[in-house]
Biopython code that builds the backbone (N, CA, C, O; Angstrom):
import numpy as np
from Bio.PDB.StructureBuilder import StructureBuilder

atoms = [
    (1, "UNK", "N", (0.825, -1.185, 0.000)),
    (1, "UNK", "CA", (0.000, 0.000, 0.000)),
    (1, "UNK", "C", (0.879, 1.262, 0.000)),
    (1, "UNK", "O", (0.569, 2.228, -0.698)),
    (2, "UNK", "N", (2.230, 1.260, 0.961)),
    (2, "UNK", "CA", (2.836, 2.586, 0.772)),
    (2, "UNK", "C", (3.566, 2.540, -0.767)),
    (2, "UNK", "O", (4.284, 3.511, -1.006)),
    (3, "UNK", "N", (3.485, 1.796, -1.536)),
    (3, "UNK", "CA", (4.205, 2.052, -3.381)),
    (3, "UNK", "C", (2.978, 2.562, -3.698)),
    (3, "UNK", "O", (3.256, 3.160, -4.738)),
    (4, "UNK", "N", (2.122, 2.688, -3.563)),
    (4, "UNK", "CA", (0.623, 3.113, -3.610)),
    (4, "UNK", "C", (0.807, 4.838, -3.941)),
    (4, "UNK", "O", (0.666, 5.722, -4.787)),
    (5, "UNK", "N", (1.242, 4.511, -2.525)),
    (5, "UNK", "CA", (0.993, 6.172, -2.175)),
    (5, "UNK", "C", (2.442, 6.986, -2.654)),
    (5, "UNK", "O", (2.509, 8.142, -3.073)),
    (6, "UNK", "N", (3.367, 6.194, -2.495)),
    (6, "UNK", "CA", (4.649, 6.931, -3.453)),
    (6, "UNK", "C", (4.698, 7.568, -4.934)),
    (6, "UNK", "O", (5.323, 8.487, -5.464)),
    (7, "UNK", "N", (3.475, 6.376, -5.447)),
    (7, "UNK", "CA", (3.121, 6.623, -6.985)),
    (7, "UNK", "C", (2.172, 7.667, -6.733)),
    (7, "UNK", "O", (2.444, 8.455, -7.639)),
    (8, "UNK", "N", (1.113, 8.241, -5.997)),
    (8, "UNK", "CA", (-0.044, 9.316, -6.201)),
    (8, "UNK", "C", (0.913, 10.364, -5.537)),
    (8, "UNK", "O", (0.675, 11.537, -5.825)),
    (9, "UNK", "N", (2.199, 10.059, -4.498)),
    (9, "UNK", "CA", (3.349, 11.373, -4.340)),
    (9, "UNK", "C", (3.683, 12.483, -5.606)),
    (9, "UNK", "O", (3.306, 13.627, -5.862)),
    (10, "UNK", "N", (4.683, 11.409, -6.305)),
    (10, "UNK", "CA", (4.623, 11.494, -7.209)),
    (10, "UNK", "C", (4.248, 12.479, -8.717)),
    (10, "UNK", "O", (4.835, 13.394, -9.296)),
    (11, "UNK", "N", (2.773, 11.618, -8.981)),
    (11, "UNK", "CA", (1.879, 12.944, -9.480)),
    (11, "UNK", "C", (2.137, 14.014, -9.176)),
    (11, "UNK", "O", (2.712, 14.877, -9.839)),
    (12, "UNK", "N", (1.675, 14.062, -7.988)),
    (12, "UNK", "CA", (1.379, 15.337, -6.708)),
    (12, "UNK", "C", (2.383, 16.466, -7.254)),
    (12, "UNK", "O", (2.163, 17.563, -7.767)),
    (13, "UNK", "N", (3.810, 15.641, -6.886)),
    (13, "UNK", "CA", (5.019, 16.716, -7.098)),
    (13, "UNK", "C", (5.218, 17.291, -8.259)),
    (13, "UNK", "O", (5.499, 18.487, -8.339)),
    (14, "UNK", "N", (5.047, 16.191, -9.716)),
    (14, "UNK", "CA", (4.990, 16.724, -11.022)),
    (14, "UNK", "C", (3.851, 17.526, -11.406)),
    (14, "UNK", "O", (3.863, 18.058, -12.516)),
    (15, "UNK", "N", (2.951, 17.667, -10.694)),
    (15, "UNK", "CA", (1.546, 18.790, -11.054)),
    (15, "UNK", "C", (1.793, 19.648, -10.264)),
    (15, "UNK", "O", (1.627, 20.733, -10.822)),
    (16, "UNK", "N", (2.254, 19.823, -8.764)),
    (16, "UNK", "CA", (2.565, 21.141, -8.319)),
    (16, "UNK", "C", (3.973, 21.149, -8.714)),
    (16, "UNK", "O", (4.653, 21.251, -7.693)),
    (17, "UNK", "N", (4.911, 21.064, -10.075)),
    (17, "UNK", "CA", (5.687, 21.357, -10.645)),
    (17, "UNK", "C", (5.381, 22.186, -11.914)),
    (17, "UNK", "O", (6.043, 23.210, -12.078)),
    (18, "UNK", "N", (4.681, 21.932, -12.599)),
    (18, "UNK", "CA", (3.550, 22.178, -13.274)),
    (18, "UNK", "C", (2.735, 23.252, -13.401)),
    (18, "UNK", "O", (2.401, 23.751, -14.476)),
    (19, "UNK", "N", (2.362, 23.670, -12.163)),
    (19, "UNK", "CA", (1.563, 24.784, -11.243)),
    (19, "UNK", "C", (2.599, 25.670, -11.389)),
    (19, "UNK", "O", (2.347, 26.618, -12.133)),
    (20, "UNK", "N", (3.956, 25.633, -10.777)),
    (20, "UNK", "CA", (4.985, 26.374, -10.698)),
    (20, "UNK", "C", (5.225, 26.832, -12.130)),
    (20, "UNK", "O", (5.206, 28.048, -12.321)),
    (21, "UNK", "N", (5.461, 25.977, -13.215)),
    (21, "UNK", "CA", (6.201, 26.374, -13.782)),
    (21, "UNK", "C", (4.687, 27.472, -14.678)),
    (21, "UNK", "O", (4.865, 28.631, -15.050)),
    (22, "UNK", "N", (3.805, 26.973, -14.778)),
    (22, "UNK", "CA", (3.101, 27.933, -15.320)),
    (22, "UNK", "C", (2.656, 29.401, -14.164)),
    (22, "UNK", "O", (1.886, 30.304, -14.490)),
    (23, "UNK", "N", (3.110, 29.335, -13.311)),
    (23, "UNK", "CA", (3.365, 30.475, -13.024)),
    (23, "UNK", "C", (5.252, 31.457, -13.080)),
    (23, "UNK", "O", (5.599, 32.621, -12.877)),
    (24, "UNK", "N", (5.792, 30.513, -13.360)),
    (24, "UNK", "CA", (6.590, 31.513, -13.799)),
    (24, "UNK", "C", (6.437, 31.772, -15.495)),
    (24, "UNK", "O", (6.260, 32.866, -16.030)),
    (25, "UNK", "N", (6.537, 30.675, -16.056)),
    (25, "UNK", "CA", (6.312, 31.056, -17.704)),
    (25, "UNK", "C", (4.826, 30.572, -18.546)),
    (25, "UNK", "O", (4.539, 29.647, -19.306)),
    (26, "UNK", "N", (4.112, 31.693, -17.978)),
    (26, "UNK", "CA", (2.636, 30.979, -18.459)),
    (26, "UNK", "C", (2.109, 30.643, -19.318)),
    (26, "UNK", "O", (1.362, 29.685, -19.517)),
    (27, "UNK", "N", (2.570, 31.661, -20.091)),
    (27, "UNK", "CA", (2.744, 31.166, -21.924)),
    (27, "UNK", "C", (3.030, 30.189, -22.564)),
    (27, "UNK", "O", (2.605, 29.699, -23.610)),
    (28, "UNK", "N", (4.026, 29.853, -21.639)),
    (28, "UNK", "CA", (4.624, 28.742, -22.087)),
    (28, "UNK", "C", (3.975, 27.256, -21.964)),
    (28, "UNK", "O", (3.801, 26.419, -22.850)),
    (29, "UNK", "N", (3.638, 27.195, -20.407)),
    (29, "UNK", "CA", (2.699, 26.115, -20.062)),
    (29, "UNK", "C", (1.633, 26.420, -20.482)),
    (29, "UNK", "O", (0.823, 26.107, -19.609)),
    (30, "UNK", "N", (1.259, 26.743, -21.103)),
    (30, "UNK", "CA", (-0.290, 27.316, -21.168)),
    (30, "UNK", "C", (-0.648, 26.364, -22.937)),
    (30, "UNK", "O", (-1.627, 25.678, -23.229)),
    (31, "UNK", "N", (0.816, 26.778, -23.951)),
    (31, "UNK", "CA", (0.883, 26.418, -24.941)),
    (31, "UNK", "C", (1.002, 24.988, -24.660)),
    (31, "UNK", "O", (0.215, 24.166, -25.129)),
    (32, "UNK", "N", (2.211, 24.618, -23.719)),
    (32, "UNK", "CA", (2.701, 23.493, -23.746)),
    (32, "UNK", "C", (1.481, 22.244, -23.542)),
    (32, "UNK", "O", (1.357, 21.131, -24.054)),
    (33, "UNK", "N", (0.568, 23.104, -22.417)),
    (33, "UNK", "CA", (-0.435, 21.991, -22.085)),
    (33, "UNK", "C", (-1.517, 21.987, -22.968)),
    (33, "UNK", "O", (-2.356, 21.095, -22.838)),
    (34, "UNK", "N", (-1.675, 23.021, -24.043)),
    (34, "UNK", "CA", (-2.888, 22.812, -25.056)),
    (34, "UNK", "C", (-2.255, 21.999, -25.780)),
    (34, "UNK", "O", (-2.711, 20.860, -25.678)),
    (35, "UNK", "N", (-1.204, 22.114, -26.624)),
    (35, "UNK", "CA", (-0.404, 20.762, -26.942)),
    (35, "UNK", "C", (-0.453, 19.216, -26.701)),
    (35, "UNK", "O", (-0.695, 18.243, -27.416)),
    (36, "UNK", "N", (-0.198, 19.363, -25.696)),
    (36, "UNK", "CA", (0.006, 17.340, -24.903)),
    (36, "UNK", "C", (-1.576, 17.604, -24.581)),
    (36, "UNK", "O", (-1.882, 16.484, -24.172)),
    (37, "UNK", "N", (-2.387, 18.133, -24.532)),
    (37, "UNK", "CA", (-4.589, 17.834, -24.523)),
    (37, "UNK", "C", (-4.108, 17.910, -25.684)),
    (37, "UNK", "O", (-2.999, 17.970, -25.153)),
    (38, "UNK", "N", (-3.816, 17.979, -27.032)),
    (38, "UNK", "CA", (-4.328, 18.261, -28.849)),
    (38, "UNK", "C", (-3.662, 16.451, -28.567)),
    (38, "UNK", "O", (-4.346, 15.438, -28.711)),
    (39, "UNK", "N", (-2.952, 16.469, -28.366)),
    (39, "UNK", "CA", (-2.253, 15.044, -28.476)),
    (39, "UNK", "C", (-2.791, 13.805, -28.285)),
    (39, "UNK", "O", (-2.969, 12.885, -29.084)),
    (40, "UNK", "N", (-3.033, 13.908, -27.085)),
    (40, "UNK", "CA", (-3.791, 12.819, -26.532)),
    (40, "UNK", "C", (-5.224, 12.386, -26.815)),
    (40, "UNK", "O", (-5.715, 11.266, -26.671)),
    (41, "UNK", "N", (-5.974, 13.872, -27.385)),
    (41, "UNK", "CA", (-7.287, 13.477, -27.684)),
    (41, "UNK", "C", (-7.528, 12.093, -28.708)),
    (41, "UNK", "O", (-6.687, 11.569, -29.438)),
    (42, "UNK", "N", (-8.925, 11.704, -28.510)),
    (42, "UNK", "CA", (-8.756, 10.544, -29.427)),
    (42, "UNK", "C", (-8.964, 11.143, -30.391)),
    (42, "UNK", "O", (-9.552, 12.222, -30.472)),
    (43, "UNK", "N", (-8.309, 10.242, -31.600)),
    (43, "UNK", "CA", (-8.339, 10.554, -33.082)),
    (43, "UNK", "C", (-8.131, 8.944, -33.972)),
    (43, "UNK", "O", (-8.304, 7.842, -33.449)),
    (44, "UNK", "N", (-7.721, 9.197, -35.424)),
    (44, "UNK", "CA", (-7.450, 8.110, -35.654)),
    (44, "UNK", "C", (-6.907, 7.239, -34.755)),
    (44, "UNK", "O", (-7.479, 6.150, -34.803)),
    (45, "UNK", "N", (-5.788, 7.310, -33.739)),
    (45, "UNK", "CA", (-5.458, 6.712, -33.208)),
    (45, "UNK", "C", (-6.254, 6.604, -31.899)),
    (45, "UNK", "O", (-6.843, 7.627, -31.548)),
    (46, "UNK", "N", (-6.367, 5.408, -31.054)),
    (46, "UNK", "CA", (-7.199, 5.910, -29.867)),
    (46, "UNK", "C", (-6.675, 6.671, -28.636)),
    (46, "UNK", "O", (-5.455, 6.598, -28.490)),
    (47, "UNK", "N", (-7.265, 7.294, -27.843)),
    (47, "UNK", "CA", (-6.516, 7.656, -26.378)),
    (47, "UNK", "C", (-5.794, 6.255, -25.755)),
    (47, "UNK", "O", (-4.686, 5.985, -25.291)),
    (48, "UNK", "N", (-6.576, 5.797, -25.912)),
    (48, "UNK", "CA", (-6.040, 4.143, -24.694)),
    (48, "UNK", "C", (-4.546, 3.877, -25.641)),
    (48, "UNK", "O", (-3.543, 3.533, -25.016)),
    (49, "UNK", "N", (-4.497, 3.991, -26.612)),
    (49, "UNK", "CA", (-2.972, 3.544, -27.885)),
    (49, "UNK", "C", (-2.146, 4.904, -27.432)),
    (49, "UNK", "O", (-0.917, 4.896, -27.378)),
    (50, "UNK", "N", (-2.590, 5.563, -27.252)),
    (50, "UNK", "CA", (-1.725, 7.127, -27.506)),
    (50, "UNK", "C", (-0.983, 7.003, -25.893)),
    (50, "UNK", "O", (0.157, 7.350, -25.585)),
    (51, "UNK", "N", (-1.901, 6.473, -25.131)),
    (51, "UNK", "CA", (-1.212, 6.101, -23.586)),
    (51, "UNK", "C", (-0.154, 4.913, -23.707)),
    (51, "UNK", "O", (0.904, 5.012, -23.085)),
    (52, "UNK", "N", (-0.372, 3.972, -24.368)),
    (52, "UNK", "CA", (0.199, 3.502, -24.565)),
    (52, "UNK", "C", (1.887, 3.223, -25.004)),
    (52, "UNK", "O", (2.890, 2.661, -24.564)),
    (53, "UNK", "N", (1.323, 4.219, -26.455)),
    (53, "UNK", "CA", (2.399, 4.616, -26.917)),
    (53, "UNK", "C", (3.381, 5.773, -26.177)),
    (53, "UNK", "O", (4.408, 6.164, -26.731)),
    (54, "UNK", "N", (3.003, 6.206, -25.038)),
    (54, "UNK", "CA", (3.668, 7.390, -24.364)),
    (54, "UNK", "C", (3.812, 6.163, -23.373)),
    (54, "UNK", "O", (4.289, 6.857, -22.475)),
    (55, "UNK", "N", (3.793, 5.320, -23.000)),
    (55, "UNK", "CA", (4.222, 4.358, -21.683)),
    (55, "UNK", "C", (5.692, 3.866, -21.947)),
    (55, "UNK", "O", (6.633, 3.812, -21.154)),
    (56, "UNK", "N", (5.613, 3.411, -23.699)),
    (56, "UNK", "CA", (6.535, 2.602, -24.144)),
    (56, "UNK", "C", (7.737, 3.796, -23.963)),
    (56, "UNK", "O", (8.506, 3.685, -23.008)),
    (57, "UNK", "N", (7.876, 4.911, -24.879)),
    (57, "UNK", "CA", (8.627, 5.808, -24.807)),
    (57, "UNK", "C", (8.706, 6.408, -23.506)),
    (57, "UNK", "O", (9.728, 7.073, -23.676)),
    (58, "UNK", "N", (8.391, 6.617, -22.459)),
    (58, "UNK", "CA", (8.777, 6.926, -20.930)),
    (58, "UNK", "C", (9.694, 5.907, -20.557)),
    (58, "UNK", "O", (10.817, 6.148, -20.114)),
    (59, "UNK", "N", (9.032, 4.300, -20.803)),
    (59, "UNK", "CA", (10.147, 3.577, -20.319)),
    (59, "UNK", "C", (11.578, 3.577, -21.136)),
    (59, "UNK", "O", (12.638, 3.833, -20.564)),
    (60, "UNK", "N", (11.502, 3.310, -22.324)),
    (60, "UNK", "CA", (12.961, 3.424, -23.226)),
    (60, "UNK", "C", (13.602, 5.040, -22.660)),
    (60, "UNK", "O", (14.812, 5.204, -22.502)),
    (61, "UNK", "N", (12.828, 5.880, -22.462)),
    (61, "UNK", "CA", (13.795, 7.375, -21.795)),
    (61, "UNK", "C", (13.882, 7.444, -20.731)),
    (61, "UNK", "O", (14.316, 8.495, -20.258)),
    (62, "UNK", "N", (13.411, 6.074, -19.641)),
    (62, "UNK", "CA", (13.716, 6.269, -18.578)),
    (62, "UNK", "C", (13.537, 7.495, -17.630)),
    (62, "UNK", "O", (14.343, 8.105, -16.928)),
    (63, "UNK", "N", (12.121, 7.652, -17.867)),
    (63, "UNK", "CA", (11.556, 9.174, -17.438)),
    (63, "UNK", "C", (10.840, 8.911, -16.425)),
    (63, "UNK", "O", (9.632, 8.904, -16.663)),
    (64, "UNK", "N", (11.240, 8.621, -15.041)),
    (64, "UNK", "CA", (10.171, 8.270, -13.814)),
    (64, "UNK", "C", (8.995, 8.533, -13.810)),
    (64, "UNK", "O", (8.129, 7.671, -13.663)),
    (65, "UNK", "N", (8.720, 9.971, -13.997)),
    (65, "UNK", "CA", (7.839, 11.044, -13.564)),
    (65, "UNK", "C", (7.007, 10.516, -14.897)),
    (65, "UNK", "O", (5.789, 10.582, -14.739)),
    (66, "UNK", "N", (7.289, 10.182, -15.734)),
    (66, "UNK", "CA", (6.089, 10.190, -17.452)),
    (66, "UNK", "C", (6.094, 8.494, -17.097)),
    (66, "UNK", "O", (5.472, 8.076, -18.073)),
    (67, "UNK", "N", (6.354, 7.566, -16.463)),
    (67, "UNK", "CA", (6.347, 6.601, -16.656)),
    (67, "UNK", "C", (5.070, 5.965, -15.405)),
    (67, "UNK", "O", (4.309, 5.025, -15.630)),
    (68, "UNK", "N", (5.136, 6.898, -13.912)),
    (68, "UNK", "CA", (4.066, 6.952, -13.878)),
    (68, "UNK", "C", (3.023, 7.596, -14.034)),
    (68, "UNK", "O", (1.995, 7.190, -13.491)),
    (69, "UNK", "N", (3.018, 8.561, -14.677)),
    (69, "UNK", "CA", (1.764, 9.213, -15.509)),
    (69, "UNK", "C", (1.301, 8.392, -16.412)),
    (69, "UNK", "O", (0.122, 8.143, -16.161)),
    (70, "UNK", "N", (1.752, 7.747, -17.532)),
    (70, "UNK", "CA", (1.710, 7.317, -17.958)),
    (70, "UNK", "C", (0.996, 5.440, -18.102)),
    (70, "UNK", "O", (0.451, 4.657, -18.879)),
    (71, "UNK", "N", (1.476, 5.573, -16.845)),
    (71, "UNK", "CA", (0.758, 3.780, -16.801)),
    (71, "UNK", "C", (-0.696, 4.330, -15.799)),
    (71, "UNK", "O", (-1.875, 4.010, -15.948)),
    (72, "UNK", "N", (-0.207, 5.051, -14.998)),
    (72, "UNK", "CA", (-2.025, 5.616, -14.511)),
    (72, "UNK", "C", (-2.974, 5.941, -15.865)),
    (72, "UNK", "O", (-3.990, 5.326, -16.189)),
    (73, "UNK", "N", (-2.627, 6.582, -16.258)),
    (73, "UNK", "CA", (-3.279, 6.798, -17.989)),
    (73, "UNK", "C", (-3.558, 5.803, -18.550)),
    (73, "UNK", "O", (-4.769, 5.824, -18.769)),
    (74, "UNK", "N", (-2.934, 4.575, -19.059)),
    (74, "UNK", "CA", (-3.072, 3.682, -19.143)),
    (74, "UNK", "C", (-4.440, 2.675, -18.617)),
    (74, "UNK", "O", (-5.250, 2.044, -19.295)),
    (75, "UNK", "N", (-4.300, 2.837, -17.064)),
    (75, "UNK", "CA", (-5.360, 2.163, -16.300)),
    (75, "UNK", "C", (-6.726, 2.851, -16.398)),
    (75, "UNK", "O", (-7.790, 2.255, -16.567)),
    (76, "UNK", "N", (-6.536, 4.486, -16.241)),
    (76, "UNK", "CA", (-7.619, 5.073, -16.289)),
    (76, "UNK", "C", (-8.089, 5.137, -17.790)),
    (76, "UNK", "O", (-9.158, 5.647, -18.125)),
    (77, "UNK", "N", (-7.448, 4.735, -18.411)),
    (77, "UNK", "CA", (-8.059, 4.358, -20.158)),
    (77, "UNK", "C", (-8.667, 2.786, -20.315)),
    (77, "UNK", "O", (-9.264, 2.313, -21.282)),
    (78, "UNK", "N", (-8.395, 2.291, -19.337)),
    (78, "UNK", "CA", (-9.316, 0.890, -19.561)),
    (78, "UNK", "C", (-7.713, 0.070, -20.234)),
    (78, "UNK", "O", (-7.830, -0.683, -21.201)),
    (79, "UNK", "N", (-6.941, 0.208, -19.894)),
    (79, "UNK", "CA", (-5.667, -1.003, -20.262)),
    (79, "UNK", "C", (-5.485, -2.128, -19.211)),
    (79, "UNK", "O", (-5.523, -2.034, -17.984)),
    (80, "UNK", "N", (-5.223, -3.500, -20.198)),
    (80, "UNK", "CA", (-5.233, -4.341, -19.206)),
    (80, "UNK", "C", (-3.821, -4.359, -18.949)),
    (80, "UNK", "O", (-2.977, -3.643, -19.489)),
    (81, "UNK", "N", (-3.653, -5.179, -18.138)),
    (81, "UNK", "CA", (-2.166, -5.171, -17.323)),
    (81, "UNK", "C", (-1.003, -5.887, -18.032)),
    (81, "UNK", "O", (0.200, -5.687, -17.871)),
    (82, "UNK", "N", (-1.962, -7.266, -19.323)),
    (82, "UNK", "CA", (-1.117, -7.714, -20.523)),
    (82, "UNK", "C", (-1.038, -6.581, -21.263)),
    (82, "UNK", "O", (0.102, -6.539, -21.727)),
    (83, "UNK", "N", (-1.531, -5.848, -21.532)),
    (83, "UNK", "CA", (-1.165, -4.795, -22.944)),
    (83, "UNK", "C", (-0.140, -3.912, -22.618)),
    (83, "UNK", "O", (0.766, -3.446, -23.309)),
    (84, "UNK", "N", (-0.514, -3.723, -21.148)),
    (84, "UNK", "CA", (0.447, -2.889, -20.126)),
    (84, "UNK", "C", (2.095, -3.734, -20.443)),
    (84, "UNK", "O", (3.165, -3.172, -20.678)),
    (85, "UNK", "N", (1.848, -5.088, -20.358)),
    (85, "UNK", "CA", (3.258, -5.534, -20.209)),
    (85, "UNK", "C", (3.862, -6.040, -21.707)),
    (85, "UNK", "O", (4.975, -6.416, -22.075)),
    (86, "UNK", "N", (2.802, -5.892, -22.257)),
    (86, "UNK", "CA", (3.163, -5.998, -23.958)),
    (86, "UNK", "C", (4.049, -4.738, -24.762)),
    (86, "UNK", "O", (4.862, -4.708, -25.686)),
    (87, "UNK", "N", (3.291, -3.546, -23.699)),
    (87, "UNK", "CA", (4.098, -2.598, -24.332)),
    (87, "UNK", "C", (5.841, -2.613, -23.718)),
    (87, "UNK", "O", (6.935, -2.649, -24.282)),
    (88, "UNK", "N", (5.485, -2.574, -22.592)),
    (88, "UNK", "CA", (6.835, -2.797, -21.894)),
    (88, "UNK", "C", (8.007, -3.549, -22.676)),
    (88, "UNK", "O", (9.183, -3.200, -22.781)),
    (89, "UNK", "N", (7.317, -4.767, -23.239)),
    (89, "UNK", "CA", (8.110, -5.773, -23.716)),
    (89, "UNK", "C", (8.377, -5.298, -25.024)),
    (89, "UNK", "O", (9.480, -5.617, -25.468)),
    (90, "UNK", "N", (7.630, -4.604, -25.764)),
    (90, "UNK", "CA", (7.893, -3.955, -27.459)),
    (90, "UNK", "C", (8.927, -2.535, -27.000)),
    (90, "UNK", "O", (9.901, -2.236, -27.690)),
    (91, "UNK", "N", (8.567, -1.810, -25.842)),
    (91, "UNK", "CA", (9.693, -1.196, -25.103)),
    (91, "UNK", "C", (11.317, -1.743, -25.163)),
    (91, "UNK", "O", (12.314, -1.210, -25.648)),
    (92, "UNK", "N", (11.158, -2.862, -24.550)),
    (92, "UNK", "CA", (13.106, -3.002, -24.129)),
    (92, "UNK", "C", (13.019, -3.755, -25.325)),
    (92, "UNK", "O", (14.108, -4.313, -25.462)),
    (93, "UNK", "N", (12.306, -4.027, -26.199)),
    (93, "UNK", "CA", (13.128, -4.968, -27.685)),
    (93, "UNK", "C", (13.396, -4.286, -28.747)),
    (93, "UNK", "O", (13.800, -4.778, -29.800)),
    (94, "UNK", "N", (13.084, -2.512, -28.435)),
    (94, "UNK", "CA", (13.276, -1.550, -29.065)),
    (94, "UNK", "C", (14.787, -0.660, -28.730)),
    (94, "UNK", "O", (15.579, -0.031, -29.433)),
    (95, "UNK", "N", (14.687, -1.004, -27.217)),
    (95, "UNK", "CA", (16.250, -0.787, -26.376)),
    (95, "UNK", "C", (16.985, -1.444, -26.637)),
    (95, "UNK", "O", (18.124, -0.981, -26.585)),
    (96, "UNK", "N", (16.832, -2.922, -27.083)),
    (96, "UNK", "CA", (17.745, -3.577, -27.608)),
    (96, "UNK", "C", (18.148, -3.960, -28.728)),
    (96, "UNK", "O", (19.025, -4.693, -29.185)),
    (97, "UNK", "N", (17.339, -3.320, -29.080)),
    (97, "UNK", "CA", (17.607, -3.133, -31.224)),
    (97, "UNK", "C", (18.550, -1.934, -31.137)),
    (97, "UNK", "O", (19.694, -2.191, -31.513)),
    (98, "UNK", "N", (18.391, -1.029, -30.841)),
    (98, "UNK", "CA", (19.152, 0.040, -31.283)),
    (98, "UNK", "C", (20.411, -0.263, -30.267)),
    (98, "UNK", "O", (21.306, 0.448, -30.725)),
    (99, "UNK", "N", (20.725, -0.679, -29.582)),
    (99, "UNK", "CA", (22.068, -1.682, -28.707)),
    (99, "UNK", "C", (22.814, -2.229, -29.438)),
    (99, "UNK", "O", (24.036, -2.120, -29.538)),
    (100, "UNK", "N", (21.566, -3.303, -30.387)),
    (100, "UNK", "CA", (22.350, -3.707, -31.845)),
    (100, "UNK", "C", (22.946, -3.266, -32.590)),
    (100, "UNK", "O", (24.122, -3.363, -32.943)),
    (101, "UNK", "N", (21.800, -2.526, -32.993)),
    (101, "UNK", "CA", (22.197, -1.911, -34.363)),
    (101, "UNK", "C", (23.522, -1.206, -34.648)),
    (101, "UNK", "O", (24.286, -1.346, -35.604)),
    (102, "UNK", "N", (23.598, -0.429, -33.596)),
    (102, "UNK", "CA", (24.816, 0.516, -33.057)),
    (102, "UNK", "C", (25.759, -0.176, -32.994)),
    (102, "UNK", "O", (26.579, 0.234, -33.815)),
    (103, "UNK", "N", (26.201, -1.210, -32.350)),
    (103, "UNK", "CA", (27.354, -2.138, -31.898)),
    (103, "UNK", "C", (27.640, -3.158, -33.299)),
    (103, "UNK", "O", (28.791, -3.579, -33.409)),
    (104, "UNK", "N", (26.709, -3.530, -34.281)),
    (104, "UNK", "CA", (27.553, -4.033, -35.420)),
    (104, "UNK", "C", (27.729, -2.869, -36.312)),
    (104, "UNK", "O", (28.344, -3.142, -37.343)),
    (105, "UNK", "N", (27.381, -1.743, -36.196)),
    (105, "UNK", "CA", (27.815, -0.522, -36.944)),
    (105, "UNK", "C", (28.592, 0.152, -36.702)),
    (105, "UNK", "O", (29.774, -0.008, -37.010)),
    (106, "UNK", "N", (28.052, 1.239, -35.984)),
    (106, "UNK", "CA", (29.096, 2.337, -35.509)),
    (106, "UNK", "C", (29.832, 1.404, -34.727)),
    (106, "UNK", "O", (30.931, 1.211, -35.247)),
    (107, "UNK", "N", (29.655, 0.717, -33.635)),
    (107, "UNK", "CA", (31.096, 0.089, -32.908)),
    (107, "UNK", "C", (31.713, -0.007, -34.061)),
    (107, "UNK", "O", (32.263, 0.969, -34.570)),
    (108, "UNK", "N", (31.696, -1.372, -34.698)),
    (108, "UNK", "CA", (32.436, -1.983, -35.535)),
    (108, "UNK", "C", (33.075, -1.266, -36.322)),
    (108, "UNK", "O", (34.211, -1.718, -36.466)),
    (109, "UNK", "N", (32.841, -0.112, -37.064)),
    (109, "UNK", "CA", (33.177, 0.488, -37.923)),
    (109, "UNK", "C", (34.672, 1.444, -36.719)),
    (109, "UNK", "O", (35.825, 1.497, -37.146)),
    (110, "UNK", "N", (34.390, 1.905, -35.678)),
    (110, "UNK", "CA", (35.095, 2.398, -34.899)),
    (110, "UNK", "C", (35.966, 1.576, -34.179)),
    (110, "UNK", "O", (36.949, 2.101, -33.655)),
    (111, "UNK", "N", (35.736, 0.164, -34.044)),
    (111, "UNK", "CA", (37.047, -0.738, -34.263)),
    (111, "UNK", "C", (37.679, -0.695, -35.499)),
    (111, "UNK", "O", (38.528, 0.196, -35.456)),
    (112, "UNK", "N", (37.652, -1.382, -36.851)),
    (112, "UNK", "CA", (37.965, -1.150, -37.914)),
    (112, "UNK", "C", (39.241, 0.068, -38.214)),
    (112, "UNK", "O", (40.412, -0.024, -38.583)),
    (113, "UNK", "N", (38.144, 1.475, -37.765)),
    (113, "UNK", "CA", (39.154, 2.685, -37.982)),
    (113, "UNK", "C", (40.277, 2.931, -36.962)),
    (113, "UNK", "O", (41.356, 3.354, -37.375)),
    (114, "UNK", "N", (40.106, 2.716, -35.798)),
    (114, "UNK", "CA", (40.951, 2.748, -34.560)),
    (114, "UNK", "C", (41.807, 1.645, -34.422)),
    (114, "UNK", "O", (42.511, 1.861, -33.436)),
    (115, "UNK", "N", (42.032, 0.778, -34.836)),
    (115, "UNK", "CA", (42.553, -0.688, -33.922)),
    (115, "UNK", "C", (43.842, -0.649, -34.852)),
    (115, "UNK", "O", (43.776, -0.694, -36.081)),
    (116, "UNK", "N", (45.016, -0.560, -34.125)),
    (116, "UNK", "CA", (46.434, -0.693, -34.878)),
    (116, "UNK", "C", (46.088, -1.233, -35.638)),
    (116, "UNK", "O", (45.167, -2.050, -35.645)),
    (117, "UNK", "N", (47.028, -0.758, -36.789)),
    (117, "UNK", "CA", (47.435, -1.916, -38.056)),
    (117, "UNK", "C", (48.311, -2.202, -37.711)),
    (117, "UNK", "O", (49.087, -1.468, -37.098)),
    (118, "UNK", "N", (48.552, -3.759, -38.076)),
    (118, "UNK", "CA", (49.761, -5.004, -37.632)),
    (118, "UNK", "C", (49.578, -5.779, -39.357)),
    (118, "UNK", "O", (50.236, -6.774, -39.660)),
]
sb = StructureBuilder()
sb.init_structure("model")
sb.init_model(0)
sb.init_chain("A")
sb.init_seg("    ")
for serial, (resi, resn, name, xyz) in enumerate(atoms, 1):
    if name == "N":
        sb.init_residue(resn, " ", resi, " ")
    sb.init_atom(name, np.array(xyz, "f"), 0.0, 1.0, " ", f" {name:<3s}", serial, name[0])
structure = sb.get_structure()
């Protein structure tokens, strides 16, 4: 129950962060948050996918604060806890593609150019 309440902390701190920052630059938040509402609304794509798709990318950026926003969004969109962990899983196989990709490329190529000639 107290991971409970760490996760609705949390929120708490990133919305009275939020609060703050649109009072110092209001314009700014003001734009920023008509923005991420234009975003999320449903459209072709649905809200419940669009949460989704912002779950997957919180976790690959390793963004605490969007990661639980993000899976609350999730729940409060009607996601089940497989789709929840489906994304997760299309998440790190996306972390580990580009791990790949990088390491028989650019590594390799940066062994290749660097590594004495003998």
């Amino acid at each position: 129950m107290e991971q409970q309440s760490n996760m609705a902390e949390s929120i708490l701190q990133f919305k009275e962060g939020l609060a703050h920052l649109s009072h110092t630059l209001p314009t700014y938040a003001e734009k920023f948050n008509e923005f991420t509402e234009e975003c999320f609304k449903e459209g072709a794509v649905s809200a419940k996918q669009k949460q989704l798709i912002a779950l997957g990318i919180s976790v690959q950026a390793q963004d605490e604060y969007c990661i639980i926003f993000h899976t609350k969004g999730c729940i409060d969109q009607g996601c089940t806890e497989q789709e929840i962990m489906e994304t997760i899983a299309v998440s790190s196989a996306f972390g580990g593609g580009a791990s790949i990709s990088q390491g028989v490329t650019l590594v390799q190529s940066c062994i290749n150019e660097f590594k004495p000639l003998n």
